[in-house]
C-alpha positions in Angstrom: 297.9 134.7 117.3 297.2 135.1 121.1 294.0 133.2 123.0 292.2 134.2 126.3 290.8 131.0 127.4 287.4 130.4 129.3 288.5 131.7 133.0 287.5 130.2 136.5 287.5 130.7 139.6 289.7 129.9 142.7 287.8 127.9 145.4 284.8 130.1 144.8 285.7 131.7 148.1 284.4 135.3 148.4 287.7 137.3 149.2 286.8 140.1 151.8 289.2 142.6 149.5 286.9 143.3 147.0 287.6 145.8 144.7 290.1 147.0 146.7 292.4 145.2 145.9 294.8 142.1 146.7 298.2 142.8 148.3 299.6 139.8 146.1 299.6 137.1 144.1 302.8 134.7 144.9 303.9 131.6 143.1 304.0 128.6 145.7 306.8 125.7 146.4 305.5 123.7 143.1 304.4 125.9 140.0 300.7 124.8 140.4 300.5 126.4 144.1 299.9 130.5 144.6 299.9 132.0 147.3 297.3 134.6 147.8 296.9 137.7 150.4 294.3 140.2 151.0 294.5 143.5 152.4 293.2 142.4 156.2 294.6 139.3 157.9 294.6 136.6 155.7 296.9 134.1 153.7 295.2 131.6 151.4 297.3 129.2 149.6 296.0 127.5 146.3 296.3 124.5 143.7 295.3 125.8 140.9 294.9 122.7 138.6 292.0 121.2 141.4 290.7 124.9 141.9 290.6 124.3 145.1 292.6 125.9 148.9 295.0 123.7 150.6 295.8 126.3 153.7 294.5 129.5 155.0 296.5 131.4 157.7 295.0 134.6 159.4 296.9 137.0 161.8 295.0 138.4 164.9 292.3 140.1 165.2 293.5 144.2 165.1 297.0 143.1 163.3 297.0 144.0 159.6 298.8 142.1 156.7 300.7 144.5 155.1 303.0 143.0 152.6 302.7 139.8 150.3 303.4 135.9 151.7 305.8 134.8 149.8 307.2 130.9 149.8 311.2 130.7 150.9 311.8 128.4 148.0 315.1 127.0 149.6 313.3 126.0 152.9 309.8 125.5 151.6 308.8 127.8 154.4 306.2 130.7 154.1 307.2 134.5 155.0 304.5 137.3 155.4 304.8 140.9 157.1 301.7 142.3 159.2 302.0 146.0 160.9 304.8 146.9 158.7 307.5 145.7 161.1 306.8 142.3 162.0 307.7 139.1 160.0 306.7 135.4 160.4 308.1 132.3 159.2 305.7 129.6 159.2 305.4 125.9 157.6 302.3 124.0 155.6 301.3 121.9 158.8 301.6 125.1 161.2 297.8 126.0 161.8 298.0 129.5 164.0 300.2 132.3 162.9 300.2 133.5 166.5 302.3 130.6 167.3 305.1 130.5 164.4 308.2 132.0 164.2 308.3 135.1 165.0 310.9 138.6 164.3 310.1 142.3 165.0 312.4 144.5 162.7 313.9 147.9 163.2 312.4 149.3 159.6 309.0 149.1 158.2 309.2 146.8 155.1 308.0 146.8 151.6 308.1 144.3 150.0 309.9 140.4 150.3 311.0 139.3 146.7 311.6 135.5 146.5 312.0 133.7 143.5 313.4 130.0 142.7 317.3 129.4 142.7 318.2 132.2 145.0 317.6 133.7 148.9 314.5 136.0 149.5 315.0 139.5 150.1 313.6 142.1 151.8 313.3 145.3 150.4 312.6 148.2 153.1 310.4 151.4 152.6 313.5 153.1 153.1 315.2 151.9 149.6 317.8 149.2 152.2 317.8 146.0 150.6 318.5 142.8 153.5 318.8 139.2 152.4 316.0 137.2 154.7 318.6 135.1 156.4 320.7 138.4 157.7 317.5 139.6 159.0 316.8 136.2 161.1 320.0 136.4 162.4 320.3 139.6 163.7 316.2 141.6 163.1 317.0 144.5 165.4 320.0 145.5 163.2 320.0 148.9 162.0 318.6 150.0 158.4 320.0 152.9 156.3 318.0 155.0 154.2 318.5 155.0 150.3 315.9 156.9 149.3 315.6 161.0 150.0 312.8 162.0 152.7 309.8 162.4 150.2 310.3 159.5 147.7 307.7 156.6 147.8 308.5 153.5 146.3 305.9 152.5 143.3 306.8 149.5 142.0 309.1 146.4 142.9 310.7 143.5 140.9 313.5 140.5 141.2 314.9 138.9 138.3 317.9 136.4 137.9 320.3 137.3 134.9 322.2 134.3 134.6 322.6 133.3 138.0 322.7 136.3 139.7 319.9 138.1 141.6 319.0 141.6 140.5 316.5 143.8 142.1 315.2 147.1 140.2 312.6 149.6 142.3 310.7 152.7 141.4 310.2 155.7 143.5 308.0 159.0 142.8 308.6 162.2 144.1 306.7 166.0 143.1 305.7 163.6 139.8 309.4 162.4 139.0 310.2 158.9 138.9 313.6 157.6 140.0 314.6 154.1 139.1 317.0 152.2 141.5 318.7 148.7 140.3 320.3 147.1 142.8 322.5 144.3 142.1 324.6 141.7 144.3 328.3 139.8 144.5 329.3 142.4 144.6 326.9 145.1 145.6 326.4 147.6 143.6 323.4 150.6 143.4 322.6 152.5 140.7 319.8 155.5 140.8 318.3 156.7 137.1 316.0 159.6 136.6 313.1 158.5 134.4 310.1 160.9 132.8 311.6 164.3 134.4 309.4 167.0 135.7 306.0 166.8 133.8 306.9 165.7 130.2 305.0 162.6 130.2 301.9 161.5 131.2 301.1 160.4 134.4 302.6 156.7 134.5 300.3 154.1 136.1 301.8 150.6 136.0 305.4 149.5 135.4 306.6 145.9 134.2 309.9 144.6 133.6 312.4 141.9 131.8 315.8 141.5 132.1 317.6 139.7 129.1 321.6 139.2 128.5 322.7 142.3 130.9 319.9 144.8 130.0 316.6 146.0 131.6 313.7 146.6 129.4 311.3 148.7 131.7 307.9 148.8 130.5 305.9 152.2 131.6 301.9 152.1 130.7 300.5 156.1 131.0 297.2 157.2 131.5 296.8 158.2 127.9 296.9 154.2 126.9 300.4 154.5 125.6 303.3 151.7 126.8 306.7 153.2 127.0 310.1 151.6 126.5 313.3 152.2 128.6 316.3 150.1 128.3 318.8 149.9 131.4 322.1 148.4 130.9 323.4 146.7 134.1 326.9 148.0 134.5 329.2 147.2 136.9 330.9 150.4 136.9 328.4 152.7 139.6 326.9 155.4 137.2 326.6 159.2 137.6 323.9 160.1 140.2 321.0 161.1 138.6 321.6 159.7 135.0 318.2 160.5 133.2 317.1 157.6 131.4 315.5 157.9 127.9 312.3 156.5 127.1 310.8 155.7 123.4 307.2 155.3 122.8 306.6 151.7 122.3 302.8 150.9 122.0 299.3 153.0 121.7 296.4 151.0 123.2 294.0 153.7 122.5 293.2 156.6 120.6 294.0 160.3 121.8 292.3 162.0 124.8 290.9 158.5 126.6 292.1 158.5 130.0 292.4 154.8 131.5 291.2 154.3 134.8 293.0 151.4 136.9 294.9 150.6 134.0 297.5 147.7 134.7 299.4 145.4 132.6 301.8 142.1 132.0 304.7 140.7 129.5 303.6 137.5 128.4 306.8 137.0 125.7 308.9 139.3 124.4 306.2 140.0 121.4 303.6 140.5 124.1 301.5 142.4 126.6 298.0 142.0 128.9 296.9 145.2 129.1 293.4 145.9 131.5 291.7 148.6 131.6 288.5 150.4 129.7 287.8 152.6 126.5 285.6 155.0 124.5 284.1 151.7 122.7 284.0 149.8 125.4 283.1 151.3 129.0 283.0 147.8 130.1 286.6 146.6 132.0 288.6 144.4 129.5 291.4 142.4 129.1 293.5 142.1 126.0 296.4 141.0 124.2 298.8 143.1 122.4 301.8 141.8 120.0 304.1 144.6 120.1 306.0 144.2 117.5 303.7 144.2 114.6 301.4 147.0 116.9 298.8 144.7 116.4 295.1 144.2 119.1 295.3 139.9 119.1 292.3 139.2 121.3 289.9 140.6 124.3 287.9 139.8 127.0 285.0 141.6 129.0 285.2 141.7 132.5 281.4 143.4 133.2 281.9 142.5 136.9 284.4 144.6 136.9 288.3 144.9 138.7 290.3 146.1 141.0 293.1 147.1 138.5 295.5 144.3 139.5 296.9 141.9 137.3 299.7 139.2 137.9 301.2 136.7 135.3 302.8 133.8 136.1 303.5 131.1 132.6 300.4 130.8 130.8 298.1 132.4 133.2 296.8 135.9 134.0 294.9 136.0 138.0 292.7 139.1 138.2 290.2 140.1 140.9 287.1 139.5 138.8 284.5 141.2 141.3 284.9 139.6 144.6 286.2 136.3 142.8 289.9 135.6 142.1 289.9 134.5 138.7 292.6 132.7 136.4 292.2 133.2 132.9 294.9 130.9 130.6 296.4 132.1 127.6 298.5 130.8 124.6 300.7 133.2 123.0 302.1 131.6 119.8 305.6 132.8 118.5 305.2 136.3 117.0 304.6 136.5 112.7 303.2 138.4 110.5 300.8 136.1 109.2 299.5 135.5 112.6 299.7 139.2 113.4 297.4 139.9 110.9 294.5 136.9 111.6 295.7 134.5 108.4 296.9 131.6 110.7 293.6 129.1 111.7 293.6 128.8 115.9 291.1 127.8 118.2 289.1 130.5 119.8 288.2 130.1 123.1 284.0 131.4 123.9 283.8 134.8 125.0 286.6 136.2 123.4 286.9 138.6 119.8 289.6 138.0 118.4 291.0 141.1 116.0 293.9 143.2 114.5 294.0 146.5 114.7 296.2 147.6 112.3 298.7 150.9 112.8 300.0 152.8 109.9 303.8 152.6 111.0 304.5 156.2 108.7 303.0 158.1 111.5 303.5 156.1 114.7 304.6 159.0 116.4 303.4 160.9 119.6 299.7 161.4 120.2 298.3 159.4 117.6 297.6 157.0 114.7 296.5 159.0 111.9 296.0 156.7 108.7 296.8 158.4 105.5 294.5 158.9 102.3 296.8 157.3 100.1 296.0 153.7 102.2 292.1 153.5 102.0 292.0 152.0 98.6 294.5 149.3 100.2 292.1 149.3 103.3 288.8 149.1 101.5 290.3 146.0 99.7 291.3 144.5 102.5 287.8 145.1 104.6 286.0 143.6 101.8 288.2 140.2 101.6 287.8 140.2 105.6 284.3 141.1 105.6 283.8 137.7 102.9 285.3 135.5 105.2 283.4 137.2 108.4 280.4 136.5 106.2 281.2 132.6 105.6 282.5 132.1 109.5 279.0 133.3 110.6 276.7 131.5 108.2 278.7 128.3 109.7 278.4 129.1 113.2 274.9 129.5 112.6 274.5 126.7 111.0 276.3 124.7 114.0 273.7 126.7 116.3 271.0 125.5 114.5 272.3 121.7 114.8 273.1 122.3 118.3 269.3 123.4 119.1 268.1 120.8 116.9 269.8 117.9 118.8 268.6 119.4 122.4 264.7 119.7 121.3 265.1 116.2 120.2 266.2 114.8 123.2 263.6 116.5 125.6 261.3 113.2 124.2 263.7 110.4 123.2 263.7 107.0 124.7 267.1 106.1 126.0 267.8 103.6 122.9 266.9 106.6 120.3 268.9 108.6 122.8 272.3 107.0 123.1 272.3 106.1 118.9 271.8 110.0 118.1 274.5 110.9 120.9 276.9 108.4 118.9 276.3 110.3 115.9 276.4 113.9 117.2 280.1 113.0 118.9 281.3 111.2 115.7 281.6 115.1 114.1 283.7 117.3 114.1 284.2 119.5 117.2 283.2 123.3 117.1 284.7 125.9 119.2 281.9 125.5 121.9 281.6 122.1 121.9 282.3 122.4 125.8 279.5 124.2 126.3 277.0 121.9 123.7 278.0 119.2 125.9 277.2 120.7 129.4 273.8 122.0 128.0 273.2 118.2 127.0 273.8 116.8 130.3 272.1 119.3 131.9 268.6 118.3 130.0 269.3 114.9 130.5 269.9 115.7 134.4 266.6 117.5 134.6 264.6 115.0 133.0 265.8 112.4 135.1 264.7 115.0 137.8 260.8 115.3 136.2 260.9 111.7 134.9 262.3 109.2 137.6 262.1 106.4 135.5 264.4 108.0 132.9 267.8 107.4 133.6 270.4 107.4 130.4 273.4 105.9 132.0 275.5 104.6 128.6 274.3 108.1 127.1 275.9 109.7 130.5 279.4 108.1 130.3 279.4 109.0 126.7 279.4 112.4 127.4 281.6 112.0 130.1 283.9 110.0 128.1 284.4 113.3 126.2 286.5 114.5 128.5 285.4 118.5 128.4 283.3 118.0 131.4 284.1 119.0 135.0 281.8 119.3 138.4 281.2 122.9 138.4 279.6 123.2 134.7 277.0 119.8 135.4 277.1 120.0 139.6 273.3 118.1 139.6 275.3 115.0 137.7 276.9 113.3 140.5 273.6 114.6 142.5 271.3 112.6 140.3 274.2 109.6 140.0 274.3 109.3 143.8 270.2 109.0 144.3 270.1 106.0 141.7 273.2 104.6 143.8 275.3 104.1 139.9 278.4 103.7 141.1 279.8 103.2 137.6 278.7 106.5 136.8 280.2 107.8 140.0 284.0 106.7 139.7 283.5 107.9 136.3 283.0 111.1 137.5 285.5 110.5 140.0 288.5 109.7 137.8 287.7 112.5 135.1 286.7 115.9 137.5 289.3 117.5 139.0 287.1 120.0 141.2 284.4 117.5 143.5 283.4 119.1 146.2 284.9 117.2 149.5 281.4 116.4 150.6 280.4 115.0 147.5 283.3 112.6 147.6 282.3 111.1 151.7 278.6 111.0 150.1 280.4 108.8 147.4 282.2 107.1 149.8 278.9 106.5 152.0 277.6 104.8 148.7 281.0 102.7 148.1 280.8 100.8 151.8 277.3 100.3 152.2 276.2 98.7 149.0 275.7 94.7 149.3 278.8 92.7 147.4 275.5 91.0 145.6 274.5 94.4 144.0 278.2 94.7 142.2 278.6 91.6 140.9 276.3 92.7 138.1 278.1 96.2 137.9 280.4 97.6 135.3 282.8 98.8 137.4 287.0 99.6 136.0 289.1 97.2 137.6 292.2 98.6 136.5 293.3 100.2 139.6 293.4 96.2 141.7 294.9 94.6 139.1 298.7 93.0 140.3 297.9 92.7 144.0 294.6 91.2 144.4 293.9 87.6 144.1 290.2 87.5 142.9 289.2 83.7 142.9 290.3 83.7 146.7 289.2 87.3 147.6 285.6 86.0 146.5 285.1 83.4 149.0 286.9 85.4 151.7 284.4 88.2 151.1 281.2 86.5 152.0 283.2 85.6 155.5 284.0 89.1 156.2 280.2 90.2 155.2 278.8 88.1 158.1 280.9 89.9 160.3 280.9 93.3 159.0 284.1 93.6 157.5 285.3 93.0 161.3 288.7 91.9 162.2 288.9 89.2 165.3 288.4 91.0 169.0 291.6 91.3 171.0 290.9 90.8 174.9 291.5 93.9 176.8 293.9 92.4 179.3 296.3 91.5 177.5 299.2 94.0 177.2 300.0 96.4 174.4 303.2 93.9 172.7 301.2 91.0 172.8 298.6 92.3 170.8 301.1 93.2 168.4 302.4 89.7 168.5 299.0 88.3 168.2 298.2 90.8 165.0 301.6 90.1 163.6 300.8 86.4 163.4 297.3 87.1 162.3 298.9 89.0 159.3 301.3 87.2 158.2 299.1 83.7 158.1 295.9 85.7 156.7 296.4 88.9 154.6 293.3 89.1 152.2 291.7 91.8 151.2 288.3 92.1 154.1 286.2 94.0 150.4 285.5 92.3 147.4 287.7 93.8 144.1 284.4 95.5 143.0 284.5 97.4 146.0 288.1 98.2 146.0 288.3 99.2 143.0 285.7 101.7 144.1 287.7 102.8 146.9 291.0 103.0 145.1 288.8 105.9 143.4 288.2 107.8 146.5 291.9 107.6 147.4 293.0 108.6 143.9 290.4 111.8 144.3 291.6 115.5 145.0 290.6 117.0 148.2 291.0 120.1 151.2 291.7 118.6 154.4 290.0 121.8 155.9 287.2 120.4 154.1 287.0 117.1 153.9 287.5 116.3 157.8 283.6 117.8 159.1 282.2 115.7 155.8 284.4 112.6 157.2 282.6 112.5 160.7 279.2 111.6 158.8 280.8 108.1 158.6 279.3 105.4 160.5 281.7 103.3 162.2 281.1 100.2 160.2 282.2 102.1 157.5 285.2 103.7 159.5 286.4 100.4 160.6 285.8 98.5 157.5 287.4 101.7 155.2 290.5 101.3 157.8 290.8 97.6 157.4 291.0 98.1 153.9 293.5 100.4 154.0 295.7 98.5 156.5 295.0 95.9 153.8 297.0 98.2 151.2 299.8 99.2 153.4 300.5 95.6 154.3 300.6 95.0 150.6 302.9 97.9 150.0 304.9 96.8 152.9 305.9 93.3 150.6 307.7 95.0 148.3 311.5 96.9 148.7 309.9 100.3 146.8 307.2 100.1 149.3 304.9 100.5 145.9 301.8 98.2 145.0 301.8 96.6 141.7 299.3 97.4 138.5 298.6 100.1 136.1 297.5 103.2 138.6 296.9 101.4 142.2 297.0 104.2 145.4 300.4 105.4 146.7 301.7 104.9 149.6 301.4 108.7 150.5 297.2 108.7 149.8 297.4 105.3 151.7 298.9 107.0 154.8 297.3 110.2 154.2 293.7 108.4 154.3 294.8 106.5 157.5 295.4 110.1 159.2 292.3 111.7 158.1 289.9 108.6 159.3 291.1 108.6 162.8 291.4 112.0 163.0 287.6 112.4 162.3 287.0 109.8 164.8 290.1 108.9 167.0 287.8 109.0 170.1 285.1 106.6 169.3 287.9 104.2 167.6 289.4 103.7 170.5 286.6 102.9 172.8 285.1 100.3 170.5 287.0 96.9 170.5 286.8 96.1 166.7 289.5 98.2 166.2 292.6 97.3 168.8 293.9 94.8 165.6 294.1 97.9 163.1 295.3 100.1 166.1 298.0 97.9 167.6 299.6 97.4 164.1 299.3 101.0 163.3 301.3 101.8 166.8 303.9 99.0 165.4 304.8 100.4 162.4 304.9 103.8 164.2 307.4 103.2 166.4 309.0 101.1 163.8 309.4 104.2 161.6 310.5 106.3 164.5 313.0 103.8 165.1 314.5 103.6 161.7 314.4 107.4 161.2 316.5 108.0 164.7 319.0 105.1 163.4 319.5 107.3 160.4 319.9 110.7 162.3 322.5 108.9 164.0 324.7 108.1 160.6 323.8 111.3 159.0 326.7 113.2 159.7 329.3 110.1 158.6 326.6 109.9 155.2 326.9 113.7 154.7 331.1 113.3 155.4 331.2 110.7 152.9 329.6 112.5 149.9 332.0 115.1 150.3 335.1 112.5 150.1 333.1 111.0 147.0 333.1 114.6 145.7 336.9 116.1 146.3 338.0 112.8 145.1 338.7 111.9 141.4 338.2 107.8 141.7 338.8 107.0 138.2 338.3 104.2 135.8 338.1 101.8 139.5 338.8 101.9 142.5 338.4 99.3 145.5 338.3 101.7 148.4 337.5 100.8 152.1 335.7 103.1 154.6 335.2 102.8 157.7 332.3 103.9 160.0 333.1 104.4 164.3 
């Protein structure tokens, strides 16, 4: 069986493509990063799993993107083409493309393949194929031609069989296709001639896998039917012009329905995505196809409709969705007849029909899929055993409806005790298929009657749900809202630790909440400690907290006139005499949740300026607090089940004074956080130029490790001048 799961969207940004079109869809550096570009000037680079942009590059106004961004996974760097010719290189922390790296070639370019264990290439309109590190070295170098005068190349892919890189390309001319495989070490071209003249349909989308030395070239055709070719990769150059033969390999529709913007994607090698529309269905779908039983596993609507683009990259498909990028993920399981044929149990995901359409395999041939008289007995028996258990599936889901509806009405009046001892029992059953959904339609009535009834307010009933684990920001957004207004902080690093996709604003506003409520207000509070447990001392940190509150959370002032080194001096001694914690654990353990919580920098900066610079200074103390602690141990790590890392420690410490590096320096509260922040600075700079110094000797000495064969032991002496 095969399962299109509940989709989403990317960031919610509205991408000015449209149905036009994306240029590409590139995996990033890790495999949760993508990086995305439209057809005008702009680069936007995604983590999926938060849903969420981390960068957005856009060339000048009047320049024009023309070929994907890819991500140089050797050097982590990004590579784009704008204006056909000219290529930039550029990094995560660069900010204007105008300013980066930059190389006019001789040749317009097509397309830049990079994919991980091997240099990106460049792949010219010309047919010329240039690894990206020739190109930097030498861009005005001159570009043959591959290709004849008139041929346009369609379609593009890199693939690694075994370790080497192979490229395959395929041009159109007068209504031929021409396929080119292009391989390296040593290079070696070979040119096919696929559908001659006009004996095939027009082709619309091409896909492709390599396996063990052979191409399998998919070909889908504007009648609905997918193609096969198979392309060995010899070393030996082939005779020019070699027609390749093709074998019909899949039907998606019936005879005479011509797809419009039809495109499609090998999931395994028992299955394809096809998209596209059909005589049943004018609507845009999706769907899943297992191929080797000829069987329709499962569909989606798209009534938004597409732009006929569709990119696959491990278990997810990214379509534009109307003017929304959109990832839908899917689970493919491995290819059977029993699944083929709907008799394994799976979980369906809401939204989706799952089916088989079944194909008499005695005439699979050509135009059609005729079913024979001799079968409808066989048929009839089978539709009525299907129809039984259609029957019994929809009697329960409308029984579950009923329960579902049942269980809302009753809660529109319940008192909070009646409330939370229903809830128990309604989660104690078993979970249905759109139990996700049950859930968010519960916390939404409980959100709007907290709205209409202010002195409602579940909270236990709340974290139950949340405690479920389905929910997320973006199906109950008025939660936190709601949370936030009756200042429940419990309820807020709830919601904290368990969504993945809180806005950046909604995070400062939680952080707002965090520093200004009164230690006395927590100490009733249920608030998960877990994250300060190992390297807080809480007996002490009590008593030092109602110091620090009747000076509000500020450190000692240093006077002006003393020089920079003696106020690190001073702040060295102070620190090493009195490190304590200037919050309570209640409150750091709020904190701790802030730092653990996913975030834009783009985004979260203009939100961090609403800070107050109590809170600034008092937020910064803390986390000087935390480095200081890290700073005690060799692995530069704090102790406990889940404390902050050193990296959201320092990341933090950037952000705050970048949101208000001017005001902290004119106010006097913090020279003691500043002063020890430009010691460990220069500290670091100091340690990192001692270590560029021995990098060459270090680098030397792996080598020696390397050629040599040491044995069982050695005692071996080296020397470093």
């Amino acid at each position: 069986m095969a399962v299109l799961e509940e989709g989403f969207t990317l960031g919610g940004l509205v991408l000015g493509a449209g149905l036009d079109g994306l240029l590409g869809v590139e995996q990033g550096q890790k495999g949760d990063l993508f990086l995305v570009t439209d057809r005008g000037r702009t680069v936007i680079l995604y983590k999926v799993s938060d849903q969420k942009p981390l960068g957005c590059w856009s060339v000048k106004q009047g320049q024009t993107i023309t070929c994907p961004a890819v991500c140089n996974f050797q050097t982590g760097e990004y590579v784009v083409v704008h204006d056909d010719k000219v290529l930039r290189v550029w990094k995560n922390e660069d900010v204007n493309l105008d300013k980066v790296f930059k190389a006019t070639l001789s040749a317009d370019v097509y397309r830049i393949h990079s994919i991980q264990n091997t240099e990106p290439l460049v792949l010219f309109k010309e047919g010329a194929v240039r690894s990206l590190d020739v190109l930097l070295a030498e861009p005005q170098q001159k570009i043959e031609a591959v290709i004849s005068d008139e041929e346009v190349i369609k379609w593009t892919k890199l693939f690694l069989d075994s370790t080497q890189p192979v490229l395959i390309f395929v041009t159109e001319k007068h209504g031929n296709y021409f396929v080119y495989v292009q391989m390296f070490n040593p290079h070696n071209l070979c040119k096919y001639t696929l559908l001659p003249g006009e004996e095939e349909p027009v082709t619309l989308s091409f896909a492709a896998s390599v396996n063990e030395r052979l191409v399998t070239l998919l070909c889908l055709s504007c009648n609905g039917c997918i193609y096969e070719t198979l392309i060995p990769l010899n070393k030996d150059k082939p005779e020019e012009k070699k027609v390749l033969v093709t074998s019909l390999l899949l039907k998606t529709s019936v005879s005479g329905n011509v797809l419009k913007g039809d495109s499609f994607a090998i999931l395994d090698k028992d299955h394809v995505a096809v998209m596209g529309t059909s005589l049943k269905a004018p609507k845009e779908n999706i769907s899943i196809w297992n191929i080797k039983f000829q069987t329709l596993q499962t569909s989606k609507e798209l009534p938004q409709g597409t732009s006929g683009q569709l990119w696959c990259y491990g278990e997810k498909l990214f379509i534009l969705h109307g003017k929304f990028l959109t990832v839908i993920p899917f689970k493919c399981e491995i290819s059977s007849l029993a699944a083929a044929l709907g008799k394994l149990k799976s979980i369906q995901a809401p939204g989706t029909q799952t089916m088989s359409h079944f194909v008499n395999w005695g005439t699979f041939q050509g135009d059609g899929l005729e079913s024979q008289d001799s079968n409808n007995l066989v048929s009839l028996k089978g539709h009525s055993k299907r129809s039984l258990r259609t029957r019994k599936n929809e009697t329960r889901s409308q029984l579950e409806d009923s329960t579902n509806k049942e269980f809302l009405s009753g809660i529109k009046d319940a008192s909070e005790k009646h409330l939370e001892q229903q809830l128990s029992k309604f989660l104690a059953d078993k979970r249905t298929p759109d139990f996700q959904i049950t859930i968010g339609h519960i916390v939404s009535e409980l959100v709007g009657r907290c709205k209409t009834e202010p002195p409602f307010y579940p909270q236990s009933s709340l974290v139950q749900l949340i405690q479920t684990q389905v929910l997320s920001y973006s199906l109950c957004p008025d939660l936190m809202a709601v949370a936030l207004e009756k200042r429940d902080v419990h309820l807020l690093q709830f919601c904290l630790q368990q969504f993945p996709d809180i806005p950046e604003s909604i995070t400062c506003a939680c952080l707002k909440v965090f520093l200004s409520i009164g230690d006395d207000s927590l100490e009733g509070t249920n608030v998960n400690m877990e994250s300060v447990i190992g390297y807080i001392d809480f007996p002490q940190n009590e008593k030092m907290e109602k110091k620090e509150v009747v000076q509000n959370g500020f450190s000692p002032v240093l006077s002006e006139e003393d020089n920079i080194e003696d106020k690190l001096n001073k702040s060295d001694g102070m620190m090493n005499t009195t490190l304590t914690c200037p919050v309570t654990p209640q409150k750091a353990a709020l904190l701790n949740a802030i730092l653990h919580s996913a975030y834009s920098e783009t985004f979260l900066l203009p939100n961090l300026k609403d800070l107050t610079v109590q809170h600034v200074i008092l937020f910064l103390q803390y986390l000087h607090f935390l480095y200081e602690k890290c700073s005690e141990n060799a692995s530069m790590t704090l102790p406990g089940p889940c404390p902050p890392t050193l990296n959201q420690i320092m990341d933090w410490i950037c952000l705050l004074l970048d949101a208000h590096f001017t005001v902290v320096v004119m106010i006097p509260e913090a020279k003691g956080i500043l002063a020890s922040l430009y010691k460990f600075v220069k500290a670091q700079v100091w340690v990192y130029s001692e270590l560029n110094k021995i990098e060459g000797s270090l680098q030397q000495l792996q080598k020696l490790h390397q050629q040599r064969n040491m044995g069982l032991y050695s005692i071996e002496v080296l020397e470093l001048i």
